[in-house]
C-alpha positions in Angstrom: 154.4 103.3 134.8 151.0 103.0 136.8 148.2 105.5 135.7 145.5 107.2 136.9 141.4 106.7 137.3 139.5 108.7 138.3 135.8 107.6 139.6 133.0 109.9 141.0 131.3 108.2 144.3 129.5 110.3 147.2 131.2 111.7 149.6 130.0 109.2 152.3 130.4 106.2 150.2 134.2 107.5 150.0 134.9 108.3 153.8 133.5 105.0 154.5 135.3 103.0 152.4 138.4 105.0 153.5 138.1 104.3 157.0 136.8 100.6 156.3 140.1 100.2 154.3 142.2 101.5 157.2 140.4 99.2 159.5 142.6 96.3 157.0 145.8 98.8 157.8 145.4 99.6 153.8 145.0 103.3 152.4 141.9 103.4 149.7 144.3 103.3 147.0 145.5 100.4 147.9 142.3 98.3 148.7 140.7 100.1 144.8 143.8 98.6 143.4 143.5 95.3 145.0 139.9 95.0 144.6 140.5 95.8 140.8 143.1 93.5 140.5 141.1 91.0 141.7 138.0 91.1 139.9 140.2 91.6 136.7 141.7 88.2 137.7 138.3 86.5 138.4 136.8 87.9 135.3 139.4 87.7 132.5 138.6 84.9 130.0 141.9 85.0 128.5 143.5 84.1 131.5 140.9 81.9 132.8 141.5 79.8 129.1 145.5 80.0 129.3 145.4 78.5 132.6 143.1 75.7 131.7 144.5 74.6 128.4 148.2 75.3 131.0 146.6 72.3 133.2 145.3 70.0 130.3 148.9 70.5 128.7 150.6 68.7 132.1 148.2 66.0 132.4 147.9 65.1 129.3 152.2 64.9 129.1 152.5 63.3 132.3 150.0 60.5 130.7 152.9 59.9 127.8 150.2 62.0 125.4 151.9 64.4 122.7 150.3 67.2 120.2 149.9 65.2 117.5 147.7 62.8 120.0 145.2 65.8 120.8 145.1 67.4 117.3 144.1 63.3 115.9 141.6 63.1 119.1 140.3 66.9 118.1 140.1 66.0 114.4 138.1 62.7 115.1 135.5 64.0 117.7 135.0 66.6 115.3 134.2 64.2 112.4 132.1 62.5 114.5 129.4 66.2 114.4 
């Protein structure tokens, strides 16, 4: 179930952010929640890493590569330090 937030901003910042988001046919609660969404998105690290090691995962299985292959290559750069 969504929640609330609640954010204290001056009254002209907030009527012209309301009628700039109804300019993009949005009410402000929906542009806030977009906006947030977004820069959650753009800024979460856990995400940005799952998607990476996601990518590395397919190209290194479409070049015939497997686990143990990456856990040898990990444990001999590392021995290389």
């Amino acid at each position: 179930m969504p929640s609330q937030m609640l954010i204290r901003i001056s009254p002209e910042i907030k009527n012209r952010f309301i009628k700039l988001s109804r300019m993009e046919g949005k009410n402000a609660s929906q542009k806030l929640r977009e906006m947030i969404e977004e820069y959650v998105r753009e800024h979460d690290i856990a995400s940005f890493a799952d998607d990476l090691w996601s990518r590395i995962s397919k190209k290194t299985a479409s070049r015939g590569k497997t686990r143990k292959d990456i856990a040898a290559a990990i444990r001999e750069s590392r021995r290389d330090k």
